[in-house]
C-alpha positions in Angstrom: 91.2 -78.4 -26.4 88.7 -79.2 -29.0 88.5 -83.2 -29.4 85.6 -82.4 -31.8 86.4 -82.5 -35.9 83.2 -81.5 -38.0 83.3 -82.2 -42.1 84.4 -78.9 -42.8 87.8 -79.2 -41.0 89.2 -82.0 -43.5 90.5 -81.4 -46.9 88.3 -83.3 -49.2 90.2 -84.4 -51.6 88.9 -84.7 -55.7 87.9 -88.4 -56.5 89.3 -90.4 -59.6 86.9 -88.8 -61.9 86.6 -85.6 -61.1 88.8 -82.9 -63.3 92.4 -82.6 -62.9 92.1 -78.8 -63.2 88.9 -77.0 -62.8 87.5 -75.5 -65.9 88.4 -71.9 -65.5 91.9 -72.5 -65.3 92.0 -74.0 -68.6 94.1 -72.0 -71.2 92.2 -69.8 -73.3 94.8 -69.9 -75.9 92.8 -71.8 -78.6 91.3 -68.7 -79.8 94.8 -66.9 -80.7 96.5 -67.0 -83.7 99.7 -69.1 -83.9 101.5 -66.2 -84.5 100.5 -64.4 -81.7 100.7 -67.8 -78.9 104.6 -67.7 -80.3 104.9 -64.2 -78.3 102.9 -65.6 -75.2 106.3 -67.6 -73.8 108.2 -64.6 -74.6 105.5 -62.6 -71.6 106.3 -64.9 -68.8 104.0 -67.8 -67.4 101.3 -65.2 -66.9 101.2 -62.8 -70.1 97.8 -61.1 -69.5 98.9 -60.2 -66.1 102.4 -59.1 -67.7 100.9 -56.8 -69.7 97.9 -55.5 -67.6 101.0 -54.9 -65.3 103.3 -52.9 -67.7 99.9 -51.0 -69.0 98.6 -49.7 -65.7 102.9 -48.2 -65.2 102.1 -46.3 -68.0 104.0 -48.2 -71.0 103.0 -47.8 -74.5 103.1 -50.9 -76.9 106.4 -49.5 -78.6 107.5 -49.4 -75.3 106.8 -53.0 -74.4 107.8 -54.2 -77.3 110.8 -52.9 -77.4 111.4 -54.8 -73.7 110.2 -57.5 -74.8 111.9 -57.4 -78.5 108.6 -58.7 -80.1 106.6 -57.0 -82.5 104.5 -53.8 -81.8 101.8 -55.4 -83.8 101.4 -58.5 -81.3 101.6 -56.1 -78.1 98.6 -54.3 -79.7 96.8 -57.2 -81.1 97.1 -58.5 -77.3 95.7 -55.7 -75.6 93.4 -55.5 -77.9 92.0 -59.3 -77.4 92.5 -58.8 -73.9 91.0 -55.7 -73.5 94.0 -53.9 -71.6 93.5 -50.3 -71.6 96.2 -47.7 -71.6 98.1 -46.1 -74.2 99.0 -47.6 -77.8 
């Protein structure tokens, strides 16, 4: 049995003025347009993923949008801002 604990066996934990969340988990929402953050609740809690997800099964906007019952236009302006590949 090891009796021994070195500093990288504890869990260090974040002081009082370090960052709640680290900066790359901040939203990057800011730089949509209101009417396209409207559709983002619509896409889950992860809508990038959502629609990287649906793209690479081979769905086309009007195909997603049509799920989704949002506008084709916000499906494309998405994957466009996002840079999803796959068929429009």
């Amino acid at each position: 049995m090891i009796h021994e604990i070195s500093t990288s066996d504890t869990v260090r934990k974040p002081g009082p003025s370090a960052p709640r969340f680290p900066h790359q988990v901040q939203s990057r929402r800011h730089n949509l347009s209101k009417e396209l953050q409207r559709y983002l609740a619509i896409l889950g809690p992860m809508p990038k993923r959502c629609l990287e997800t649906l793209a690479d099964l081979g769905l086309t906007d009007p195909e997603i949008a049509r799920y989704f019952r949002i506008p084709r236009g916000a499906v494309t302006d998405l994957r466009q801002i996002w840079n999803i590949k796959g068929e429009i």
